[in-house]
C-alpha positions as CSV (number, residue, x, y, z in Angstrom):
1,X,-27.0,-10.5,76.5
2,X,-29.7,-8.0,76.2
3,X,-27.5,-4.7,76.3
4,X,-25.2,-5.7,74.3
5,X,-28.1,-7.1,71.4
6,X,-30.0,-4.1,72.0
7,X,-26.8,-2.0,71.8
8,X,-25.8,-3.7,68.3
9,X,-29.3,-3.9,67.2
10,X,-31.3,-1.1,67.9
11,X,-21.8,19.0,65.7
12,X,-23.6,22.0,64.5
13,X,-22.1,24.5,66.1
14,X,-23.5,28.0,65.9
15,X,-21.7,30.0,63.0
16,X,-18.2,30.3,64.9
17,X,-17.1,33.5,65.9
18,X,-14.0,34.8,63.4
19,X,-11.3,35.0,66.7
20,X,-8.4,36.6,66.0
21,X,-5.6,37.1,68.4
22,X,-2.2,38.4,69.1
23,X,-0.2,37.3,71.6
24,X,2.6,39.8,72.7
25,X,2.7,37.2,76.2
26,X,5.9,37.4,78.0
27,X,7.7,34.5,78.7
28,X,6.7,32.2,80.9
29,X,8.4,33.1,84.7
30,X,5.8,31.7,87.0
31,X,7.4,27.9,86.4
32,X,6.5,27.4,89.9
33,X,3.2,27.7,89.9
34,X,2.7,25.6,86.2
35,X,4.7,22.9,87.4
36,X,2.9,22.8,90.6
37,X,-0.4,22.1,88.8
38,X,0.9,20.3,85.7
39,X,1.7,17.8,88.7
40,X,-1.8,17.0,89.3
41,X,-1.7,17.3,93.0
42,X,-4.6,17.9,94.5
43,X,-3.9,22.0,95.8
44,X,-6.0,23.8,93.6
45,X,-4.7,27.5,92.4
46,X,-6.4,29.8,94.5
47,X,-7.0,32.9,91.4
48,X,-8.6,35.8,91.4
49,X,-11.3,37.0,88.9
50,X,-12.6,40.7,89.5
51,X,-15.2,42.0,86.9
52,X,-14.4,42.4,83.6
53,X,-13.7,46.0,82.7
54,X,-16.3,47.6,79.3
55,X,-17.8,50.7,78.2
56,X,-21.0,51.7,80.2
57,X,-24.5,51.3,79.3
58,X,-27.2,49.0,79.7
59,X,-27.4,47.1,76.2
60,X,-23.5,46.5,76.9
61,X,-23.7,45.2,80.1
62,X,-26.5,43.1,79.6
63,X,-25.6,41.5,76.1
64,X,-21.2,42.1,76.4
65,X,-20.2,42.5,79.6
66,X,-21.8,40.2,82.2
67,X,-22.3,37.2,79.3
68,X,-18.7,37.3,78.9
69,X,-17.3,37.9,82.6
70,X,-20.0,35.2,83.5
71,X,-18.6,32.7,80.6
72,X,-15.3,33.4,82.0
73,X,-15.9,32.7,85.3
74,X,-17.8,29.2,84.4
75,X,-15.5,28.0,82.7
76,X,-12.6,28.4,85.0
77,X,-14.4,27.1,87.7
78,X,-15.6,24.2,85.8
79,X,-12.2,23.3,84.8
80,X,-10.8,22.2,88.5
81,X,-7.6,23.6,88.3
82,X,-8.8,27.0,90.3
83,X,-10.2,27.3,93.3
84,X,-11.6,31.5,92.7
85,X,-11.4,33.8,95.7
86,X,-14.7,35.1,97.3
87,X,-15.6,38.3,95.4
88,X,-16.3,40.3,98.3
89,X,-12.8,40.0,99.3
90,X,-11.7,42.1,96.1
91,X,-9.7,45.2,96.7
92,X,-11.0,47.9,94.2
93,X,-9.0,49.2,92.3
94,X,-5.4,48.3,91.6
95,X,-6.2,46.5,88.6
96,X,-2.6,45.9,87.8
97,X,-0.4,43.5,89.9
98,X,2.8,44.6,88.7
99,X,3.4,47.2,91.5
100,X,3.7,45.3,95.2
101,X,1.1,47.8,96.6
102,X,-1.6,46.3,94.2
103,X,0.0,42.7,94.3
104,X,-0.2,42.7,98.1
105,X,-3.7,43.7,98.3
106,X,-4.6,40.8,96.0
107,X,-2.8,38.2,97.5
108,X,-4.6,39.4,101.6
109,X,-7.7,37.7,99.7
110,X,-5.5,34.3,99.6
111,X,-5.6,34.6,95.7
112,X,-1.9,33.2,94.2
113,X,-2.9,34.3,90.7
114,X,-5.0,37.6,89.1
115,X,-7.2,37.0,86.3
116,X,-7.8,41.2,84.6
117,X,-10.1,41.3,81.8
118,X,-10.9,44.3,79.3
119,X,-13.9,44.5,76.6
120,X,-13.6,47.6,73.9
121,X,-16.7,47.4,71.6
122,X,-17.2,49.4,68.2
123,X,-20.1,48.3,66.4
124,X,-20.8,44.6,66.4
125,X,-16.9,44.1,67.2
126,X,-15.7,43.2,70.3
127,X,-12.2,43.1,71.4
128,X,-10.5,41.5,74.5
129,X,-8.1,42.0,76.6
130,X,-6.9,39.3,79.0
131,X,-4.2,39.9,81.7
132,X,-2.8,36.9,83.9
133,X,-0.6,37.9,86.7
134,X,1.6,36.2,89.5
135,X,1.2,37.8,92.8
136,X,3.6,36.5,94.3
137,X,6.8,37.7,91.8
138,X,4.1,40.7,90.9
139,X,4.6,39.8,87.4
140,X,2.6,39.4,84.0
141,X,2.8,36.0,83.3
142,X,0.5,36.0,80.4
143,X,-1.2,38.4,77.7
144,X,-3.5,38.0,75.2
145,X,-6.1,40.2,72.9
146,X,-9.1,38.6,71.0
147,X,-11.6,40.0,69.0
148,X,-14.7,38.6,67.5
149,X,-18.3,39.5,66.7
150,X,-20.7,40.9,69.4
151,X,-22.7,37.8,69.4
152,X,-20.3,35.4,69.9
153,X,-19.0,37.4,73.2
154,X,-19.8,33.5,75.2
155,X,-16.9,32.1,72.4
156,X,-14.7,34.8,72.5
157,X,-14.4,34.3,76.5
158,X,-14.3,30.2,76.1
159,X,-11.0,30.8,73.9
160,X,-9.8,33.2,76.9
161,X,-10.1,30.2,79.3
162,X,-8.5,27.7,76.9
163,X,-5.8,29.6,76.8
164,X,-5.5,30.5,80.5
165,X,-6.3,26.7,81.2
166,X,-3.2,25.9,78.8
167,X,-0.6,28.1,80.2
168,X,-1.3,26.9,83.6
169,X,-1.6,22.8,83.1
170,X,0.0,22.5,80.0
171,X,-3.4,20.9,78.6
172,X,-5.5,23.0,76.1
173,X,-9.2,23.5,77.9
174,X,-12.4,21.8,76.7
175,X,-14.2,25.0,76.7
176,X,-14.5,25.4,72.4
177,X,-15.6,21.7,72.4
178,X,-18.8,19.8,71.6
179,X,-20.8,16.9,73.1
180,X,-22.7,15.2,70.5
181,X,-25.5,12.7,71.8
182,X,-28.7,10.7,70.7
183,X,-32.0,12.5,71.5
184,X,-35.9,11.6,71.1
185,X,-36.3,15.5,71.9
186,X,-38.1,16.6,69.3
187,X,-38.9,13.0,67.9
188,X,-42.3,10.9,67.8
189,X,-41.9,8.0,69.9
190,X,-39.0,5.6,68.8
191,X,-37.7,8.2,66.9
192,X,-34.1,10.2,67.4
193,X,-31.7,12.2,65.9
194,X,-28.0,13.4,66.6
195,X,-27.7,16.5,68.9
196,X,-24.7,18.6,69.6
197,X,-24.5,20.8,72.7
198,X,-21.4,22.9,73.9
199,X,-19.3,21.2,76.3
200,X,-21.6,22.7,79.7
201,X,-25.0,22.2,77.4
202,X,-25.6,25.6,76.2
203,X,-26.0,26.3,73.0
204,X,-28.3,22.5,71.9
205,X,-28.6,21.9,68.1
206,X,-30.1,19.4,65.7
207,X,-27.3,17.5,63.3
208,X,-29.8,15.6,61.7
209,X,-33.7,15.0,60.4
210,X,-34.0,11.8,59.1
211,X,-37.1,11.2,61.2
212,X,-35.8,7.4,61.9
213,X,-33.3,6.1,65.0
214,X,-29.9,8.0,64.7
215,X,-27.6,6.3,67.4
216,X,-24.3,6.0,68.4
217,X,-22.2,9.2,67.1
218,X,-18.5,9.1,67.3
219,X,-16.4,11.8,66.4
220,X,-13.3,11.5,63.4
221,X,-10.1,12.4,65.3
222,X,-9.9,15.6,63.5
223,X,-13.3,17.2,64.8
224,X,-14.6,17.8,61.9
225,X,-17.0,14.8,61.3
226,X,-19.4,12.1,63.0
227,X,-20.2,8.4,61.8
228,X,-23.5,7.3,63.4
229,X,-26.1,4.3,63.1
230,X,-28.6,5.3,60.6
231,X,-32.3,3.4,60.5
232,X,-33.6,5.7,57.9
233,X,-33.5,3.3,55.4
234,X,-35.4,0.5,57.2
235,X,-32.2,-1.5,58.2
236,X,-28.9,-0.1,60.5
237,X,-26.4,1.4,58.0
238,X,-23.7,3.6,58.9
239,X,-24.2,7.4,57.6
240,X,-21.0,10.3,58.4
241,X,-22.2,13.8,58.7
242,X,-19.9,17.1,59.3
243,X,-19.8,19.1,62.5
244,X,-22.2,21.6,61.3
245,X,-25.0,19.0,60.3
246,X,-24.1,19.7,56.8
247,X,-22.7,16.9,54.2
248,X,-24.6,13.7,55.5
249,X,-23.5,10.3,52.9
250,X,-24.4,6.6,53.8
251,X,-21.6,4.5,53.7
252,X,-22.4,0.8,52.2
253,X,-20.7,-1.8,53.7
254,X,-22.0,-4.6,52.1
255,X,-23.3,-6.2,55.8
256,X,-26.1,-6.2,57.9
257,X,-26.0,-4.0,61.2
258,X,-23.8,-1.8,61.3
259,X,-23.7,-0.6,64.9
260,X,-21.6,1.2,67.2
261,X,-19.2,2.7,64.6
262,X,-15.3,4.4,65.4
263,X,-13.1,6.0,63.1
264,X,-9.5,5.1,63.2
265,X,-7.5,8.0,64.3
266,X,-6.3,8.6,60.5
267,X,-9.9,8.8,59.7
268,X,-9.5,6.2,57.0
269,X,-11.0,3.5,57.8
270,X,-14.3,3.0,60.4
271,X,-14.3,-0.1,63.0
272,X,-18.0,-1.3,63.8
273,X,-20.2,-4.1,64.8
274,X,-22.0,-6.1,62.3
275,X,-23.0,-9.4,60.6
276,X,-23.9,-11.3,58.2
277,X,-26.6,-13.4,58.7
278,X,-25.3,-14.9,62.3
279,X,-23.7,-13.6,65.4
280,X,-22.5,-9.7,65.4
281,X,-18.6,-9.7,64.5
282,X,-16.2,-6.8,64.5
283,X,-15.7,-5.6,61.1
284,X,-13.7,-2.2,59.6
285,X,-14.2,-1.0,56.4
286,X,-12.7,2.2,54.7
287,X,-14.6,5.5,54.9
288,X,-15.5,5.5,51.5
289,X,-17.2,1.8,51.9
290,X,-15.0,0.3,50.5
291,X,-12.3,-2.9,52.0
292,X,-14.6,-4.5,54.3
293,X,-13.1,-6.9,56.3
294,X,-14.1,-9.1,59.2
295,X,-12.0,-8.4,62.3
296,X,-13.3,-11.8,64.6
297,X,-15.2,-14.8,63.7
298,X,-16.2,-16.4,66.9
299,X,-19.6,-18.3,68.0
300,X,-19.4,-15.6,70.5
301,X,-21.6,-12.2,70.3
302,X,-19.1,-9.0,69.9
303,X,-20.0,-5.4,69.7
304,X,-19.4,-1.8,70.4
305,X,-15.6,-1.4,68.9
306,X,-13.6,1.5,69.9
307,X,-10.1,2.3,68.3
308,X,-7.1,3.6,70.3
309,X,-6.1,7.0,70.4
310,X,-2.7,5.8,68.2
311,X,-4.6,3.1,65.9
312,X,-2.6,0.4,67.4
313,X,-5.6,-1.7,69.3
314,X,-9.1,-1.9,68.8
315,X,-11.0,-2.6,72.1
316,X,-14.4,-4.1,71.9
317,X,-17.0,-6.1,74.1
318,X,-17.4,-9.9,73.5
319,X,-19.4,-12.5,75.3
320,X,-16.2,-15.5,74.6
321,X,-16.0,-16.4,77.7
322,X,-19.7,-16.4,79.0
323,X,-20.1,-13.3,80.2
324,X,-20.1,-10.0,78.3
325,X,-16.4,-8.4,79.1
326,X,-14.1,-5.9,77.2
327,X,-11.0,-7.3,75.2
328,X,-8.4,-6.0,72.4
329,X,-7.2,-6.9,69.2
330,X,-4.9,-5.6,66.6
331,X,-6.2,-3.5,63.9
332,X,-6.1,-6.6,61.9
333,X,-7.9,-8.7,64.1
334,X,-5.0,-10.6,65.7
335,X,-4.0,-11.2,69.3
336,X,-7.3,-10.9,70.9
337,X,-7.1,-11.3,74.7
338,X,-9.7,-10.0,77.3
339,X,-9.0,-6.8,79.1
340,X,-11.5,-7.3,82.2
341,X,-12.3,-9.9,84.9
342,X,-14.1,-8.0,87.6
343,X,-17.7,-8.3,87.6
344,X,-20.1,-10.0,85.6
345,X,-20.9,-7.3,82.8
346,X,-18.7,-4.9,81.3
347,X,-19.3,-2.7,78.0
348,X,-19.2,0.2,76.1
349,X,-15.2,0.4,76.3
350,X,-13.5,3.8,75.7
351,X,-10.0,4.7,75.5
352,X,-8.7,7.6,77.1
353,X,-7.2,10.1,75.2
354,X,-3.3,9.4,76.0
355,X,-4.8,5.5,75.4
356,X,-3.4,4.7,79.4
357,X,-7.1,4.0,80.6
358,X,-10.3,2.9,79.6
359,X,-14.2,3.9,80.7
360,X,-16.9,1.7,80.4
361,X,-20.2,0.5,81.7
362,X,-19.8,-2.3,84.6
363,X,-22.1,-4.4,86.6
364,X,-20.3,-6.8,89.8
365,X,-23.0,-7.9,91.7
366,X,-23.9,-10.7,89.9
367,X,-27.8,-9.4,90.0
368,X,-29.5,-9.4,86.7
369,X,-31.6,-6.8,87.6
370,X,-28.9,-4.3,88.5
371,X,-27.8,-0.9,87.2
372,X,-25.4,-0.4,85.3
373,X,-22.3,2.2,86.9
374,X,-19.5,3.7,85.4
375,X,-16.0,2.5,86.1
376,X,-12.5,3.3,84.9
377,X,-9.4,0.7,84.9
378,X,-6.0,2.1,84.7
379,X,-4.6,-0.6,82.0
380,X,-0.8,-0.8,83.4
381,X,-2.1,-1.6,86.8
382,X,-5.4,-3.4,86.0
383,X,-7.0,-1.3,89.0
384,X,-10.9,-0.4,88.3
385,X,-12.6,1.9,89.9
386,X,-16.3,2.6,90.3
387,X,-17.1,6.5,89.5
388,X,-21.1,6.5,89.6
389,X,-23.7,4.8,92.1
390,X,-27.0,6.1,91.1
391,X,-29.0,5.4,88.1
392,X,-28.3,3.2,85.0
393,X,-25.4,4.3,83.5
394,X,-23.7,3.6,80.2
395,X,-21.8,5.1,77.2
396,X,-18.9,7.2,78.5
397,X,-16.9,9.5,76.8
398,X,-13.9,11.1,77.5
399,X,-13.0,15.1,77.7
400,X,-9.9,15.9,75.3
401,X,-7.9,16.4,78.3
402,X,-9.1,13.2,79.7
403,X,-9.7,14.8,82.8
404,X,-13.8,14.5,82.6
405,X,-16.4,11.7,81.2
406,X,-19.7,12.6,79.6
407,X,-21.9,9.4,79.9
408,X,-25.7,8.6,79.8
409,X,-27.9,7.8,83.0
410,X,-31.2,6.8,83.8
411,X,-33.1,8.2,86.4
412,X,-36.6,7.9,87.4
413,X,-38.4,8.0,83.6
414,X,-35.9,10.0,81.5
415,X,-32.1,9.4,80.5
416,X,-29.9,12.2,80.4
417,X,-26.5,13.2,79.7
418,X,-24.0,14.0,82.5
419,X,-20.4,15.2,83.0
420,X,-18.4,14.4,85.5
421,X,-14.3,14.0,86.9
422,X,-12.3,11.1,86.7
423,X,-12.7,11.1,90.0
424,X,-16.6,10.4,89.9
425,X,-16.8,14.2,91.5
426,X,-18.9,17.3,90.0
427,X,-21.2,15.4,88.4
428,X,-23.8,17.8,86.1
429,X,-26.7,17.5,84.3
430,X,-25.6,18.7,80.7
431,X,-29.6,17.4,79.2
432,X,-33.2,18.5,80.4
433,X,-35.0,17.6,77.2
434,X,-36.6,14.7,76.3
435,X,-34.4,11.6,76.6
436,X,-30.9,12.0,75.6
437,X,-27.8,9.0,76.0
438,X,-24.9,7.6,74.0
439,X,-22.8,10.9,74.3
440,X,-19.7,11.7,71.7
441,X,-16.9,14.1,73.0
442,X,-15.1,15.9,70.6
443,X,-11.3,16.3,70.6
444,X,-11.8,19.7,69.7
């Protein structure tokens, strides 16, 4: 039992750009091609992405420019829809696919899709221009302008590829979102507080100094807030803090604990692992502290409690039948029944955002001394499957558009925070610094 006893136990974003758009797109004609990839299959849309087009000079190219085109670029690779077209199979020119000359050329590259992209800059504005065409009809499928300070050029082209990403898979893209996370960083030893980093782990920033343990963040359904596991006042408590760092309150429940908190998707009430004075229990309790209630009362140890994306079930980790191993309950606490029977440790359940599968940390060899790996179950089926093999692993967290996990890994002497697809492909350092684990997604 000693993950789950030590698990029980033991977003500031940079000021956002002010994006404005207006979208004068034309209606949607390229149903082929969204339908295609709104499929899932596993054909990747071949696109084009020539450089983006801005005024000359040297401070503009090196600070507008080439951080945008480069964002751009990232990001729509990142995303696994697109496969993009060598660059030095780029026609010059014919920047505008509408005419079958320019379309034709495009298309010799084996691109099925043009990605144009225009910067105008006047001050410390910039504005942007995105054009999406189909070569294939030689048609504008999609249009867009943005605009935004000149610092915030990296945002300004993450809210081009969410937009882009959208119109092709129907899903919004994770490109504006944050990964919050655990971190002894800049910490004595034994110390941590809450990190955020961008989705790809630019852009790092501290959410708290309380110069204690800060563990286990989980994001309010809205974005807009965290609920971590405090130690700053000598004993776990549960403390909520807004996206920007900003607001922190403690939130007195009355017990002792407190671990492994989850906000119900109303953001009313918070589910979370504590006790009083015996075994950890499930217990949820408004957001305000207030209506505490006790969710199980077994001999059994039960911990980190993760509500469903509707509010309907509440899946947690209990060792009932002798072995650690996930199980659900109503929001009330009724009609408990265990959710995994493969392998002899699995932990630190969570739901996928349309609530039809569930991550967590598994071990099946039946060695103590194992790692721990990531696997996935699809819950109509029951089917698991394993996504990682090296390192410890533990503590995953789904993208918004459940098509990636963030999770924690050790390797060697430091834990660090991946990414990776559901497929247990790409996987990509996200963490560098210090020791960093028990990643948060948000949903926006």
């Amino acid at each position: 039992m000693k993950r789950i006893i030590v698990a029980v136990a033991a977003a500031a974003l940079a000021a956002a750009a002010a994006l404005s758009a207006q979208t004068p797109a034309p209606p949607r004609e390229s149903q082929e091609l969204w339908l295609e990839l709104n499929k899932a299959v596993a054909k990747k849309l071949p696109i084009a992405i020539p450089p983006t087009i801005a005024p000359a000079g040297p401070v503009i190219e090196s600070q507008v420019r080439q951080p945008f085109y480069d964002t751009l670029r990232a990001d729509l690779d990142y995303e696994g829809a697109f496969t993009i077209v060598d660059p030095a199979l780029y026609p010059k020119g014919y920047r505008d696919a509408t005419s079958p000359e320019s379309a034709d050329r495009w298309s010799a590259t084996g691109a099925e899709v043009l990605v144009d992209t225009l910067l105008e800059v006047t001050g410390d504005r910039v504005a942007a221009e995105a054009r999406v065409y189909d070569l294939k009809s030689h048609k504008l499928v999609f249009g867009k302008r943005y605009s935004g300070g000149a610092t915030y050029v990296a945002r300004i082209a993450h809210a081009v590829a969410d937009d882009i990403v959208k119109y092709f898979t129907g899903k919004p893209g994770v490109f504006m979102t944050t990964i919050a996370f655990a971190s002894d960083r800049d910490g004595g030893r034994g110390l941590r507080e809450i990190y955020a980093v961008d989705y790809d782990g630019r852009n790092p920033r501290r959410l708290t100094r309380l110069r204690s343990l800060a563990m286990n963040p989980s994001w309010e359904a809205s974005g807009q807030h965290l609920v971590f596991t405090s130690y700053a006042k000598m004993f776990p408590h549960l403390n909520v803090v807004a996206r920007d760092g900003s607001g922190r309150r403690d939130i007195a429940t009355g017990v002792e604990l407190n671990a492994s908190p989850s906000f119900s998707p109303d953001g009313k009430r918070i589910v979370f692992a504590g006790s009083q004075g015996a075994n950890p229990d499930i217990f949820v309790v408004n957001s305000d502290g207030s209506g505490l209630k006790r969710l199980t009362t077994s001999h059994a140890v039960e911990s980190t409690p993760r509500w469903s994306p509707v509010g309907n079930q509440i899946l947690y980790t209990s060792s009932a039948s002798g072995t650690p191993q996930l199980y659900m309950m109503d929001p009330e606490g009724a009609n408990s029944r265990r959710v995994t029977f493969a392998g002899d440790w699995n932990d630190e359940g969570a739901w996928s955002p349309d609530g039809s599968k569930i991550a967590y940390a598994c071990r099946s060899n039946g060695n103590a001394g194992a790692d721990f790996q990531i696997c996935v179950m699809n819950l109509a089926t029951g089917q698991a499957l394993q996504l990682t093999e090296e390192g410890s692993n533990g503590h995953p967290s789904w993208s918004p558009d459940g098509l990636k996990i963030a999770y924690d890994s050790r390797r060697g002497s430091s834990t660090q925070v991946y990414t990776m697809d559901i497929n247990g492909e790409h996987k990509v350092a996200i963490t560098d610094k210090g020791n960093n684990s028990q990643p948060a997604w948000s949903p926006n």
